[in-house]
C-alpha positions in Angstrom: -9.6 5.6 -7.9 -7.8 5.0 -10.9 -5.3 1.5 -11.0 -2.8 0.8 -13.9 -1.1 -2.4 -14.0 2.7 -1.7 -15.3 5.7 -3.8 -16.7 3.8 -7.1 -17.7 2.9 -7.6 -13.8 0.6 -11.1 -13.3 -3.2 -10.4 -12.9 -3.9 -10.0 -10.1 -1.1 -8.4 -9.1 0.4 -9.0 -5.6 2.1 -5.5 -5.0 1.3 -2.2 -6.1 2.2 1.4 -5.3 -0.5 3.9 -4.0 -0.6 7.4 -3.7 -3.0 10.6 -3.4 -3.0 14.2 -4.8 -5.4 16.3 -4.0 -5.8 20.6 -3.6 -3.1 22.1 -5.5 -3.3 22.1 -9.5 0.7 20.8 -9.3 0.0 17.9 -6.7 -2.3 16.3 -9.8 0.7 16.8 -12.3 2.8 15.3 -10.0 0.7 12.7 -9.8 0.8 12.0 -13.6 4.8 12.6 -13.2 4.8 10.1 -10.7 2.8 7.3 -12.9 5.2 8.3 -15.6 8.5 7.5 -13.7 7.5 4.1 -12.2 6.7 3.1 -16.0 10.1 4.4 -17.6 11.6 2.3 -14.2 9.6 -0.4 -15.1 7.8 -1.0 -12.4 6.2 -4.5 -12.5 3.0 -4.0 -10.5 0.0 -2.0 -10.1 -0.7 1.6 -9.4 -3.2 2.7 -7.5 -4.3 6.8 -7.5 -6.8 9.2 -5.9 -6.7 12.5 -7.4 -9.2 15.0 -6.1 -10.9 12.4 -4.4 -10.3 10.5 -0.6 -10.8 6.5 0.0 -14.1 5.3 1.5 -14.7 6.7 4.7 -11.6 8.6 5.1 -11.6 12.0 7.2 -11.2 15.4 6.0 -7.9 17.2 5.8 -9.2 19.1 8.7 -10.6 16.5 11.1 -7.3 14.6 10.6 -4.5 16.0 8.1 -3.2 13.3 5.9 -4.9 10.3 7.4 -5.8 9.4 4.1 -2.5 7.7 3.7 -3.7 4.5 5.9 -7.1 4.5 4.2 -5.6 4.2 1.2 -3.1 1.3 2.5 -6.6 -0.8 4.0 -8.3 -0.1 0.5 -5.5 -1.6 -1.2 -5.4 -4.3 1.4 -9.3 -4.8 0.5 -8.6 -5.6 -2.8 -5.9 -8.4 -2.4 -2.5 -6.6 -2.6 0.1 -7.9 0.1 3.4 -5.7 -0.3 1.9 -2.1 -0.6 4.3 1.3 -1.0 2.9 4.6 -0.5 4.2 7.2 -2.4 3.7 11.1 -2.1 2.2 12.6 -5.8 5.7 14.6 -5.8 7.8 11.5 -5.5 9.9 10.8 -8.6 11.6 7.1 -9.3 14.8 7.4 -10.4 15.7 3.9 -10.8 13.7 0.5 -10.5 12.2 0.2 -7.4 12.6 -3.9 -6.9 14.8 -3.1 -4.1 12.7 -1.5 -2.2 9.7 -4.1 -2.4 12.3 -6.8 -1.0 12.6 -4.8 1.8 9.4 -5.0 2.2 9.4 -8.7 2.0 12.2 -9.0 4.2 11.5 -7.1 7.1 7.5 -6.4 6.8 7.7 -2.9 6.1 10.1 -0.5 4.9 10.7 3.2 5.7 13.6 5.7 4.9 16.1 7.7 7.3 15.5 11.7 7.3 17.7 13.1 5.3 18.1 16.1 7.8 18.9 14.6 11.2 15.2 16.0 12.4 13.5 14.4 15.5 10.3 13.9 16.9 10.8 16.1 19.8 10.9 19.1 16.7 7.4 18.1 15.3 5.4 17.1 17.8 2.8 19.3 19.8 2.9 18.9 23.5 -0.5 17.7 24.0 0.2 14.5 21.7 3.6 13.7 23.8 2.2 14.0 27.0 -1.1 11.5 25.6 1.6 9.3 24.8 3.5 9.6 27.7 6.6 10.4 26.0 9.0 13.5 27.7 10.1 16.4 25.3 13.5 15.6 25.6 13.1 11.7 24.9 11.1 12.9 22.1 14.3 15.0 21.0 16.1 11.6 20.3 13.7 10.1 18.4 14.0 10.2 14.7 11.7 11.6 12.9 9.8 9.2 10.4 9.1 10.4 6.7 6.1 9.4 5.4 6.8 11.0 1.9 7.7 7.1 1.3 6.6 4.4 3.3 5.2 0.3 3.0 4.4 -2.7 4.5 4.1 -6.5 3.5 0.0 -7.0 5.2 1.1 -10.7 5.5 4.1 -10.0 7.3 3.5 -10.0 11.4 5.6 -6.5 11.6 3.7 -5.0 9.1 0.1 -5.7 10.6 1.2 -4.5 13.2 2.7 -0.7 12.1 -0.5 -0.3 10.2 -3.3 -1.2 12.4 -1.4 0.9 15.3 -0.2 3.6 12.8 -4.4 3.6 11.3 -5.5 4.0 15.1 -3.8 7.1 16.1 -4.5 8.9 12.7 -8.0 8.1 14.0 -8.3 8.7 17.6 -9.5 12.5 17.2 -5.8 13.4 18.7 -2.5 12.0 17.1 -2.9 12.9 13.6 -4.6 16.6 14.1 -1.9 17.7 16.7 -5.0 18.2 19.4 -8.0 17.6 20.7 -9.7 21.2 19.6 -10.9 20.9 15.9 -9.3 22.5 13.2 -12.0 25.0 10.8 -9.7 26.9 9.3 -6.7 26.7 6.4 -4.8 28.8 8.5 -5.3 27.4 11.4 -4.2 23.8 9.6 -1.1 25.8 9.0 -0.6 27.2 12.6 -0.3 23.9 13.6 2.3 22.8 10.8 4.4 25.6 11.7 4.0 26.0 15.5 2.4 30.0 14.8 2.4 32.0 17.9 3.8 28.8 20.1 0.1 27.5 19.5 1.2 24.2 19.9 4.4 24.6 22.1 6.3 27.3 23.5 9.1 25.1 23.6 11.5 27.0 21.1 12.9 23.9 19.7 9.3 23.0 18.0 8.8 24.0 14.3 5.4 22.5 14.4 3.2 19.2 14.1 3.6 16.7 11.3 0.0 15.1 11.7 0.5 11.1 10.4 3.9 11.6 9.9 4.0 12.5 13.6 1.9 9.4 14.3 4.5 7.2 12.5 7.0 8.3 14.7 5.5 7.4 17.7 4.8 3.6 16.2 7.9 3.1 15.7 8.9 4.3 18.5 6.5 2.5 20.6 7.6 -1.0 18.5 11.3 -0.9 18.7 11.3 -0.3 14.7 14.2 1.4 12.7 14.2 2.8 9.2 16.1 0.2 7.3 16.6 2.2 4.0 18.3 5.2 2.6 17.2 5.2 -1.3 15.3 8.3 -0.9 16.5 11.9 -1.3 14.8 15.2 -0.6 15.4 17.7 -3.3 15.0 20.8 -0.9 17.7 19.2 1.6 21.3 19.2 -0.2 23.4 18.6 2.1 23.3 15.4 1.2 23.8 14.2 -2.8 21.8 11.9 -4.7 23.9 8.9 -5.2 24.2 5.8 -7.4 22.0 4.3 -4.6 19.5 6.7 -4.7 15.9 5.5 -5.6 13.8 7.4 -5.4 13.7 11.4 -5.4 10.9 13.6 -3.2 10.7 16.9 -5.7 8.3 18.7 -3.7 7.1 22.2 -5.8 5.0 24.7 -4.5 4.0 26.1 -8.1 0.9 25.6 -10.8 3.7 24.0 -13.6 6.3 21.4 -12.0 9.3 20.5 -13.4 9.1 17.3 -16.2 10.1 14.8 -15.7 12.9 14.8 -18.6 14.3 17.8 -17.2 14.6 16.4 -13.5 16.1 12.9 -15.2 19.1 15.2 -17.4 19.8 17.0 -14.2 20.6 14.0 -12.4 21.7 11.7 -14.8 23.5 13.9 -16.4 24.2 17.7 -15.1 24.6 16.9 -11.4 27.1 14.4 -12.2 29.1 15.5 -15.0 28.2 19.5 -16.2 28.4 20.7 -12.8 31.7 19.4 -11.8 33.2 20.5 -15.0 31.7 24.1 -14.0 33.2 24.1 -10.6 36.4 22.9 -12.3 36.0 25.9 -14.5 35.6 28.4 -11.8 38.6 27.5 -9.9 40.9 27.1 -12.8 39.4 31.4 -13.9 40.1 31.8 -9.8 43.5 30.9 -10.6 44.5 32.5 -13.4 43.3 35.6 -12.2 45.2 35.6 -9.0 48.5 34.4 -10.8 47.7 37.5 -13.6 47.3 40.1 -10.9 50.0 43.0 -10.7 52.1 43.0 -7.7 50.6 45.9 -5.7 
């Protein structure tokens, strides 16, 4: 694991942002990407980062996909942080991050809406509703829970309590793998995701399983807790703009080379919000003239 203390934070620092890459030659880059953004943001904390490696006594991605994520929270818990925010490698900051950590303060932990109105009902696999006694169609009104971004305050009553209950069903051999049968191959893993063949439910509403993501759902669910932010945006989902507000951006790439991180700060900062509409601006206007030109048939 490899910690960087950033912005002149006190030693030892009191928060810190953790995250994990490991597989994919771009999920380390976005790593680095990641560390890179939180500095030019000026992140006053540490960072904590795995790459190519899992936390003490973590499972594999097999026996339960991304569990690691809680392992990684308890590490940094072990070694004296109190306000901790996970981070996928493929997250970028796009402005200082303070906010964020006083939501953490504030409520004990903070999590973001999904972007896309999705539910739990559309990635969860039967078998894990009906351990947790919880009906497709409740499911279908349950908002889903992005774990791209997540945190907790491990002083703060509400945040113990997400963890520890969120750390025990990535655990339990059920929750976090999508069923009880265990997973040997990659392309089984990805069955699962995707809900291939109906393996997981022939209920045509069901995309697939979202292993701890899913997990954090049903916490939240079972707790009464809300997502209380909406800083993050999802570059794959544009229905929705990145705003002023907007704090962080998850630019997920499927590729050996991702995009810098220069490039990804000129096209927000500076295409998105003044190129582009000057194109569309452009288009019209050529629309226009070209209609108002055209002969009379």
């Amino acid at each position: 694991m490899k910690r960087v203390t950033m912005g002149g934070a006190s030693h030892p620092a009191k928060r810190c942002v953790i995250s994990l890459a490991i597989g994919r030659k771009g999920l380390a880059q976005s790593l680095e990407r990641l560390e890179e953004s939180l500095t030019r943001v000026r992140f006053k904390g540490d960072f904590l980062a795995w790459n190519e490696e899992l936390p003490l006594r973590s499972p594999t991605q097999f026996e339960a996909p991304m569990a690691f994520k809680t392992f990684c929270f308890l590490e940094a818990r072990k070694r004296g942080y109190e306000e901790i925010l996970w981070m996928d490698a493929t997250i970028v900051a796009l402005r200082p991050v303070e906010p964020i950590f006083q939501t953490i303060n504030e409520h004990g932990y903070v999590a973001f809406c999904n972007n896309y109105g999705q539910s739990l009902g559309q990635w969860s696999s039967d078998e894990v509703l009906q351990h947790h006694c919880i009906s497709r169609e409740e499911a279908m009104k349950i908002p889903e829970i992005p774990t791209s971004v997540i945190g907790v305050n491990v002083r703060h009553e509400s945040g113990i309590r997400f963890l520890e209950a969120w750390h025990a069903l990535n655990t339990d051999g059920l929750t976090c793998r999508g069923g009880r049968t265990p997973i040997t191959t990659l392309d089984e893993h990805y069955a699962i995701a995707w809900n291939k063949g109906g393996c997981i439910s022939s209920d045509p509403r069901v995309g697939g399983h979202r292993f701890d993501q899913t997990a954090a759902g049903i916490i939240f669910h079972q707790l009464g807790m809300r997502p209380n932010e909406d800083s993050l945006r999802d570059i794959h989902h544009k229905e929705r703009a990145i705003e002023r507000e907007t704090i962080l951006l998850h630019h997920r790439e499927f590729k050996e080379e991702i995009t810098p991180l220069n490039a990804i700060y000129r096209k927000v900062f500076f295409t998105m919000p003044y190129l582009d509409p000057l194109r569309s601006k452009a288009r019209r206007l050529i629309r226009f003239v070209r209609r108002v030109r055209r002969p009379p048939s």
